[in-house]
N, C-alpha and C positions, 0 to 999 in steps of 0.2 A: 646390705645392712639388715640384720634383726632385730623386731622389736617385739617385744614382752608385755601382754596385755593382761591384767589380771580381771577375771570374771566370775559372776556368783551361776549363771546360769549359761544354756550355749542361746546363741543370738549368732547375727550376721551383722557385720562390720565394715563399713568400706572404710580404707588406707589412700589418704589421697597426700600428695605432696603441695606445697606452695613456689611457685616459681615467679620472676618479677624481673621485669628488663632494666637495666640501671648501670649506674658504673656501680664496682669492683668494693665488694663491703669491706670494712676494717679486720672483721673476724671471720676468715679462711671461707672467702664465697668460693664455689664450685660451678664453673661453667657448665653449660648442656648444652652435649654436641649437638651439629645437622642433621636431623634424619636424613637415612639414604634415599628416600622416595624425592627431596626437592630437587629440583632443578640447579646447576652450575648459575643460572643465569635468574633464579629468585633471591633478593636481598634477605637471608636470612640474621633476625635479629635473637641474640644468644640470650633465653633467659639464662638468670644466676639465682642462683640458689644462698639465700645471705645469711642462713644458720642452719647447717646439717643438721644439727641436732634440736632443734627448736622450729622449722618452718616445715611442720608436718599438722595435720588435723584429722581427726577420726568420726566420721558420719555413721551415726549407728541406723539401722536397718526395720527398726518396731517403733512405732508411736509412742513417745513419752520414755521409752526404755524399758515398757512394762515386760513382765513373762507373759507370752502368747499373745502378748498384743498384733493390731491389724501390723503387717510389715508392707514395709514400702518398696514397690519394684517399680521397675517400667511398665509393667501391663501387657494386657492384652494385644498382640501387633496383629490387624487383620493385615487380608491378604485376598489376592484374585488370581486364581490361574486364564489369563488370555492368552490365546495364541497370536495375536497382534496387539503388543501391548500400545501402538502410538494412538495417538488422540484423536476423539471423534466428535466433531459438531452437528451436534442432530438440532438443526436449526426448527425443525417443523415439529419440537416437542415440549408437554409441559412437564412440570415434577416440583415437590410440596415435600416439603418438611414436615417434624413438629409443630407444636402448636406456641407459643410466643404467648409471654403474659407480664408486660411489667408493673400491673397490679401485687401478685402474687408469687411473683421473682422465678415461674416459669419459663423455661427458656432449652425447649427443644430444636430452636432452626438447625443445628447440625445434625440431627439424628433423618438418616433415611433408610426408612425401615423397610428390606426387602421382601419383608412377609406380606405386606402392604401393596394393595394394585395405588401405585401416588404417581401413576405417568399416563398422561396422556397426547395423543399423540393425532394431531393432524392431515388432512391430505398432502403427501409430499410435490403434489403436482402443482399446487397453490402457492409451494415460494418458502421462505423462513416468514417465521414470525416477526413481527416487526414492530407490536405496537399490543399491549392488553389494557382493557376500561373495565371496569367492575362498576354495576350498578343493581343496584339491590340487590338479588338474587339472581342475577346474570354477568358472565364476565364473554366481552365484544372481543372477539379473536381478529386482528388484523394479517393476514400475510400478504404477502408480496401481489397476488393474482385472486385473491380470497378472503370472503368474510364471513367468520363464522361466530357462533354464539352457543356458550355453556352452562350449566348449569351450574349454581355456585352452592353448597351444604346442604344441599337437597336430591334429589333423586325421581326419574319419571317411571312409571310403569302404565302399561296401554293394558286394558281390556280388551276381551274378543274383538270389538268393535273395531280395533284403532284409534278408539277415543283417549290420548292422554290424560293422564293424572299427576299430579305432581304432590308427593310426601317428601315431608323432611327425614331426615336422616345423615348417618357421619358421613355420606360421598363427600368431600372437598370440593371438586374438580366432576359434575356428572356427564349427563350426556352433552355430546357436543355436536350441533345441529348448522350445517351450512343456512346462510341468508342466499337468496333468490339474487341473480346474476352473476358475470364474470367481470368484479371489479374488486379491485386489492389497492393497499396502501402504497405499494410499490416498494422505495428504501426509502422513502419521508416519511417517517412516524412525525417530525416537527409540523408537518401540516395539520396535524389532530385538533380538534376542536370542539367541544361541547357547551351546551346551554341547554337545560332541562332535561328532554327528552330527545334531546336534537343533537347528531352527533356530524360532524364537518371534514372530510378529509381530503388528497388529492390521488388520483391514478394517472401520473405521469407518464406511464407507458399506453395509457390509452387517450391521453390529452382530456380529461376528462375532472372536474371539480365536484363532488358526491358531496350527499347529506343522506342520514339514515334515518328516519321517523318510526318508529315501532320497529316492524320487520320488514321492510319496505327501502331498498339503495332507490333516488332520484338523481339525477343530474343535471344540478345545476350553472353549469357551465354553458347548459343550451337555451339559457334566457338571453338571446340576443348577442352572446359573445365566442358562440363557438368555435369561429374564425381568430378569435382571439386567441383561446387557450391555446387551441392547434399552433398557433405557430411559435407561439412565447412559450408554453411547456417544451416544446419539442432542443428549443436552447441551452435547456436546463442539465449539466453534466454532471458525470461521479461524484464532482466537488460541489455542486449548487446546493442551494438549500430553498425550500419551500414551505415560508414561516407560517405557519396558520393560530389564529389566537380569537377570541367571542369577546368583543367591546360590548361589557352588561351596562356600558352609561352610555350607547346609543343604538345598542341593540342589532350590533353588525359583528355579522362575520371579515373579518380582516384579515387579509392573502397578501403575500408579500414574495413575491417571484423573485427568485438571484442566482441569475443560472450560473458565476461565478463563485458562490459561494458569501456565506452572511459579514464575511471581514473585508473584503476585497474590492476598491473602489470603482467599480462598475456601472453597465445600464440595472437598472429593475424596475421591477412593476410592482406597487401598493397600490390595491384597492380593496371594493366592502361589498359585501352581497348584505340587501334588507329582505327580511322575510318580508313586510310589509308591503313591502313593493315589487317583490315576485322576480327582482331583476338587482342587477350587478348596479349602482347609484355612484359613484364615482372613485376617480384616481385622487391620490395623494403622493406630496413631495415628498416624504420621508423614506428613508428607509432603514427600518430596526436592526438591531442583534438578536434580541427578544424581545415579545409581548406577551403579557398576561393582564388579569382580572380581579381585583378584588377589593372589597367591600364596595362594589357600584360604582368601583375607578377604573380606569384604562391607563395602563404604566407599559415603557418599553423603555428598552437599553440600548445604549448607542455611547461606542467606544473609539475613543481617539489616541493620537501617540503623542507626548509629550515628554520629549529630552531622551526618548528611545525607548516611554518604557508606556506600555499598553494603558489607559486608563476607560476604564468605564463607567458611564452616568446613567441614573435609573430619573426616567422624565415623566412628568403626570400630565395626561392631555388634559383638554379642556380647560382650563387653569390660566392660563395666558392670557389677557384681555388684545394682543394684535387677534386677529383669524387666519389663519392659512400663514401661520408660524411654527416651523417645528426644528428643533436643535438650536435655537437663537437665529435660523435662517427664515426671512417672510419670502411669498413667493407671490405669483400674480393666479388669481384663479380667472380660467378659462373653459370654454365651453363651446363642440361641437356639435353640429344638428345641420339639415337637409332639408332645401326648399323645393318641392318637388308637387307642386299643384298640376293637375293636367296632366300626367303623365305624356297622354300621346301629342303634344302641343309644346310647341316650341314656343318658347316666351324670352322677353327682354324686362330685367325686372328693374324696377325704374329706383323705388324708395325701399328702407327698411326701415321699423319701427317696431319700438320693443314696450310693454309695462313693465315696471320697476324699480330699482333703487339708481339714482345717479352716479356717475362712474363707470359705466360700462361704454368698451368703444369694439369696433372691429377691424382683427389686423389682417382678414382673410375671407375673400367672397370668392371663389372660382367657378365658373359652370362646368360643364362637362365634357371631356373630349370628342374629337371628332370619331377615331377610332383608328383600326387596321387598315392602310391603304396599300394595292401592289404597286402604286406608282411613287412610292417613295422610296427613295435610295438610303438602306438596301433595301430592298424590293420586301413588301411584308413589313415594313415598320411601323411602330406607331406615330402616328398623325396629331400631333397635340394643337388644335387648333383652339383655344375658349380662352374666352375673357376673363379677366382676372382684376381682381385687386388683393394687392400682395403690400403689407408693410416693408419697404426697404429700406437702404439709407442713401445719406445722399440727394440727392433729383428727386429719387422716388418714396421719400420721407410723407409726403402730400399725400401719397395712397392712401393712407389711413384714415379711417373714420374714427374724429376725435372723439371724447365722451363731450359730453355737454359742458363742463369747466375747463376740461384742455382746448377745447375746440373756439374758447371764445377770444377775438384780435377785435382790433379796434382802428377803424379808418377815414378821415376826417372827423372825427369826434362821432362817430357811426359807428354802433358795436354789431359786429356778424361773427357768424361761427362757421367753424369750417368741417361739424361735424354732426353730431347731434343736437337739434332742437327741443323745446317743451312746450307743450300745451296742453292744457286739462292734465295733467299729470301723464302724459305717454309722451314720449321721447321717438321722433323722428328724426329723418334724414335722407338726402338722397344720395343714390349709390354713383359716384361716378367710374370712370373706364382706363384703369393705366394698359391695358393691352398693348405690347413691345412688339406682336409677328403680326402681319394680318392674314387672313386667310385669301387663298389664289380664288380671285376672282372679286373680292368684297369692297365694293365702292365706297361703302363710308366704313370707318374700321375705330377701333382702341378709342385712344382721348380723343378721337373727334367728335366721340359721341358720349350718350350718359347713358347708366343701366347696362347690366350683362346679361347677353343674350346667350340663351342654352334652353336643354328640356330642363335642367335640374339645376340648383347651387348648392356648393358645402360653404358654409358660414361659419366662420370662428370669431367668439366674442369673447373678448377679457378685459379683469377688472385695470384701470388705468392705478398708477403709482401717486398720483399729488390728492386723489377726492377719498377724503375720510379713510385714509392707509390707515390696511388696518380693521376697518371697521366693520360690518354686515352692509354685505349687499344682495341685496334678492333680485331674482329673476322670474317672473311671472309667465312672460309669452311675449312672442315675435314672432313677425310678419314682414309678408313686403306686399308690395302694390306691383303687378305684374300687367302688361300687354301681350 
C-alpha cells in the first residue's frame, strides 16, 4: 500500500501500523499471518487489523516538528570487543559510580567512567568480600580470611621518612591497608556487629569470635569459652547462620549460633559477650530471625506458620514484666559452676548453701569420675564411679533439693522441709546421696550415706516454677561445708 505525505520541509518520519487481537471487525479486518520463524508447536495469536485505511499512525523524527530541531534516534550503542564474552565475578574487587544527590536531582550511579581509576581491588588470597562498614573517613574491608581497611575521599602520601600524611582530595576509594592478623569474616557477614568504635564479628573457619578496637583483631572467644566455639562453630553448615547484633539497652554483644540455618527448627546457641566483664555472661532461650538496635531498644524477629503461610513478629525485649520470657514462652533460669576446694584432696561434701533470693533449688550435684581403667570390659573403658544427685522421676523425684517453699511438708502438725533452709537470710541445706552403682570394694556406698564424695562437684541450680514465677531472682554466692 502507498501513502502520500505532504511536507513543507524534509524531516524523518516513522510509518508504524496498529494491530490488535480480537474477533473479526464489521469493516473488512485483515488478518496477519505467522511468521515463519515460530514454532508448529507455539500458540500463535493472529493480530487483525480493524481499519486498513485508518489504523495507521505517523511518529515524526524532530522535537516539536521544528526545522533542524534536536531529532530523536536510539543513540549511542557502546560496545566491547572481548575475546571471552561469558561472565566474570571478581569477588575480591571494589568499583564506584557517580556521585548521587537527591538534594539537587543529581544522579550519576550509572555512569562508570573508564577514564577514571574507580576499582579497587583486594588480595585474592584473602577470599571475596563479604561484608564493607564505613566509618568516618575509613571504610573496614571484610573478606572471607582477611581484614582490611581504606581510605574513604581522601588520599595518603609518606614523606622520605615513611611518616604518613593524609590530604584530602577527590580519591573515593584510597589506599587500602591490611589489619594485623589472619582472621576474616568467613561467608557470615550476619555476624557483624558494631557499637562505637567496637566492631564484632565471627571466623567460623577458625572457630574463633573477633572484636576489632582501633587497628587491633582480639579474640574473644578465648574468654573461658574456647572449648565452646570449637565445637558449636565447627557444626555450623553452608546453610547455618550466625546472627550477631549489639543490645545498646544492655550493652551486650548477642551471638546466636544455628548451624541449621535461621528458619529451621533446630538445636542453637544464644548468648552475650559484656565488655564489662571481659567474659561471655550468659545463655538465652530464644532464638531470633533477626536482631537489631535502636533508639536504646533491643528488637528481634521471630516467625511462625499460620494456615501455611509464613508470618513474622518484630518483639521488644525488656518490656515484659515475667523475666526469662521470650516469644510468649517463660523458661526456668539455671546455673552452672564447680566446687573444687583442695584440689589435691579428696572430700565428701556434706551441706550447700547459697545468699540470695528465694526460689532457687538444685537438680544436679555429681562429683567426679573415677576415670580410665584396663580392667573394665572392654578393656580401656571408662570407669564412671561418683556420686550423684540427679533430678529424676518417679522413686527418684526425692533427689532433688527443693527451694525453700517447694521443699516445705508438714508432719504431725510439724513443719520440715525437704530442701532448703533459712537463717539470717542464707539459705541451706544438706546434700544427700541417690548413688544407684557402688564402687568394687566400697563398704558404705549411695543412700546409705549423706554428702558426695570426689576431688571436685559440678552443681546445677535453677529457678523453681511456683516462687514469685516470673519474678527477679538473684544469686550472690554458694558454698558447701566439706570433710
Amino acid at each position: 500500500m502507498s501513502v502520500s505525505i505532504g511536507i513543507n520541509y524534509f524531516n524523518t518520519f516513522y510509518l508504524k501500523r496498529i494491530y490488535a487481537n480480537g474477533s473479526q471487525a464489521s469493516n473488512a479486518s485483515i488478518p496477519y499471518p505467522k511468521p515463519a520463524n515460530v514454532s508448529a508447536s507455539y500458540t500463535w495469536e493472529t493480530p487483525i487489523i480493524k481499519n486498513d485505511t485508518y489504523d495507521w499512525y505517523i511518529e515524526e523524527s524532530r522535537i516539536r516538528g521544528g526545522y533542524n530541531n534536536t531529532t530523536v534516534d536510539f543513540g549511542v550503542k557502546a560496545y566491547i570487543v572481548e575475546e571471552n564474552d561469558s561472565q566474570v565475578r571478581k569477588g575480591n574487587s571494589l568499583i564506584y559510580s557517580g556521585i548521587f544527590n537527591s538534594r539537587t536531582g543529581i544522579n550519576q550511579t550509572n555512569q562508570f567512567s573508564v577514564a577514571e581509576e574507580i576499582t579497587r581491588t583486594v588480595d585474592p588470597i584473602g577470599g571475596t568480600i563479604q561484608k564493607l562498614f564505613a566509618e568516618d573517613t575509613n571504610l573496614t574491608i571484610f573478606q572471607e580470611r582477611k581484614v582490611n581497611v581504606a581510605l574513604i575521599d581522601k588520599d595518603a602520601i609518606y614523606t622520605a621518612e615513611g611518616v604518613g600524611l593524609s590530604t584530602t582530595g577527590r580519591i573515593v576509594i584510597g589506599q587500602i591497608t591490611p589489619v594485623p592478623g589472619n582472621w576474616g569474616i568467613g561467608t557470615n557477614p550476619e555476624s557483624f556487629a558494631t557499637y562505637g568504635y567496637t566492631k564484632y564479628f565471627v571466623d567460623k573457619d577458625r572457630n574463633a569470635v573477633l572484636k576489632i578496637q582501633g587497628s587491633q583483631i582480639q579474640e574473644i572467644s578465648n574468654a573461658g569459652m574456647m572449648d565452646f566455639f570449637r565445637d558449636q562453630l565447627s557444626l555450623v553448615g553452608t546453610t547455618g547462620a550466625l546472627l550477631g547484633s549489639y543490645d545498646v539497652y544492655n550493652q551486650n554483644y548477642i551471638l546466636s549460633i544455628q548451624p541449621s540455618g535461621r528458619f529451621t527448627d533446630t538445636t542453637y546457641k544464644t548468648l552475650t559477650f559484656d565488655e564489662r566483664n571481659a567474659g561471655w555472661t550468659s545463655f538465652f532461650t530464644y532464638k531470633p530471625d533477626d536482631m537489631f538496635s535502636c533508639r536504646g531498644n533491643f528488637y528481634s524477629f521471630k516467625s511462625e506458620v499460620i494456615d501455611g503461610v509464613k508470618v513474622s513478629y518484630l518483639y521488644k525485649h525488656y518490656t515484659n514484666q515475667e523475666r526469662n520470657t521470650f516469644y510468649g514462652t517463660q523458661s526456668q533460669s539455671s546455673i552452672q559452676f564447680v566446687f573444687n576446694p583442695g584440689p589435691n584432696n579428696i572430700k565428701t561434701f556434706k551441706t550447700i548453701n547459697y545468699e540470695g533470693s528465694n526460689g532457687w533449688e538444685v537438680t544436679n550435684l555429681i562429683s567426679d569420675s573415677t576415670g580410665e581403667d584396663p580392667t573394665v570390659t572392654p578393656p580401656g573403658g571408662w570407669l564412671s564411679n561418683n556420686d550423684t544427685i540427679i533430678q529424676g522421676q518417679g522413686a527418684n523425684e526425692y533427689a532433688r533439693i527443693y527451694s525453700y517453699d517447694e521443699g516445705l511438708y508438714t508432719e504431725n502438725n510439724i513443719q520440715y522441709r525437704a530442701g532448703f533452709d533459712r537463717k539470717q537470710n542464707k539459705y541451706w541445706a544438706v546434700i544427700p546421696n541417690n548413688t544407684q552403682d557402688p564402687m568394687t570394694g566400697e563398704v558404705i556406698w549411695g543412700n546409705q550415706t549423706m554428702g558426695i564424695k570426689g576431688y571436685f562437684a559440678t552443681v546445677t541450680m535453677k529457678t523453681d516454677t511456683t516462687t514469685n514465677n516470673g519474678g527477679l531472682k538473684s544469686l550472690f554466692a554458694v558454698s558447701s561445708e566439706f570433710i
